[in-house]
N, C-alpha and C positions, 0 to 999 in steps of 0.2 A: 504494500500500500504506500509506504512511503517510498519506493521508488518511482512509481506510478506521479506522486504529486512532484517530485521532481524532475521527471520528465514535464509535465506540463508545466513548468514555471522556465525552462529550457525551453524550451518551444517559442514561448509568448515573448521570454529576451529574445530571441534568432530573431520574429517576426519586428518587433520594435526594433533591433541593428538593421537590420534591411530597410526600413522605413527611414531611419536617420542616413543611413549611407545613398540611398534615392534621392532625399531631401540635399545633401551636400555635392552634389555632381556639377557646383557649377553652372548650370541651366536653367534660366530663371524666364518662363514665358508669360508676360502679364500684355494686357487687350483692356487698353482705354481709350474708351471714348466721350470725347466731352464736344455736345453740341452748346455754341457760344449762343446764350439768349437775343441776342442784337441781333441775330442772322435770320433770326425765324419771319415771317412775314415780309420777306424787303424783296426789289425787284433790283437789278443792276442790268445797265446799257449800255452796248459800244455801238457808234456808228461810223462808218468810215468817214476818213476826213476825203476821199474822192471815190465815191459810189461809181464812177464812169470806170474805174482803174482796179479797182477788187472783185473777186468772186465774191466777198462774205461782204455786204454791204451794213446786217445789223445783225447785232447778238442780246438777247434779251436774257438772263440767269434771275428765275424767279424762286427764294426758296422758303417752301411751306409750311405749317403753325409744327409741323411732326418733321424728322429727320429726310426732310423730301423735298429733292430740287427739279425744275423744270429748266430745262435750253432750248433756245429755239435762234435755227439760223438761217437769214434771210440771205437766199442768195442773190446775184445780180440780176437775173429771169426773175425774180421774185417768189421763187416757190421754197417752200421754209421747210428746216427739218427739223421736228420736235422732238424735244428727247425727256424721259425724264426719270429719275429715279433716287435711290439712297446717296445721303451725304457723313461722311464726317467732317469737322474742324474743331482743329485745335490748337490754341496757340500762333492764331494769326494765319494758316495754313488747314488747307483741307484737300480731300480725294470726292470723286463723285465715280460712281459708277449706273450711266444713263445709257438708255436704250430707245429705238422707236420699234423696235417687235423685236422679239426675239432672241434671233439670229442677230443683229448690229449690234452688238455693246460696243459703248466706246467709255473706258477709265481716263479720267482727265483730272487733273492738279487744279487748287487754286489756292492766290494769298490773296489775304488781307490790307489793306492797311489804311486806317481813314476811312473816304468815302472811296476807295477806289480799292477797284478788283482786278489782279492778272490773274487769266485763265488761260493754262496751257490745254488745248481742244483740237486732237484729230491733229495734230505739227504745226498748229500754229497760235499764237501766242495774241493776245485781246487784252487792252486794258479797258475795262469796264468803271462808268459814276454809277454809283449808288441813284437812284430815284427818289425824288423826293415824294413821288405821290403815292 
């Protein structure tokens, strides 16, 4: 009997060494995300400064009361591509990953700063004003 309990008090240390040696490997995976309250309801515009001379004449970055942004880009024909979907930001900088179905994701960068937004979109680079309305 009393080996019987000392086998079980052997066991439960092996199981807690293995737990602390797992815990100390150096690998520390942590997943934060902080949506920045200012970002929620705002609309941000680029327009080109020679609409005659660009494909993308406007960019409209609309983003929602919930972790959800809208793109939309006018081309020079005028026919738009909406896109839209999950955001994070944080720390002045964020990721958007938008779609118009499906099959087209496209992952695009943005910062902050002020009223103004760079978006890196599909290779090319928009600086976007905030809207006031």
């Amino acid at each position: 009997m009393l080996l019987f309990v000392a086998a079980i008090f052997s066991f439960t240390a092996c199981e807690k060494d293995n737990a602390d040696d797992n815990s100390n490997d150096n690998t520390t995976t942590t997943t934060t995300t902080t949506t920045d309250e200012s970002l929620k309801n705002t609309t941000w515009i680029y327009n080109a400064s020679d609409p005659n001379a660009a494909e993308i004449i406007n960019v409209k970055v609309a983003f929602g009361n919930l972790q959800y942004v809208s793109v939309n880009l006018c081309h020079q024909s005028f026919d738009i591509d909406m896109y839209s979907g999950p955001y994070t930001y944080s720390n002045g900088s964020g990721t958007m990953d938008v779609r118009t179905d499906p099959q087209n994701q496209v992952s695009a960068t943005f910062s902050i700063s002020g009223n103004k937004m760079t978006l890196n979109f599909k290779g090319d680079t928009y600086t976007l004003t905030k809207s006031e309305s």
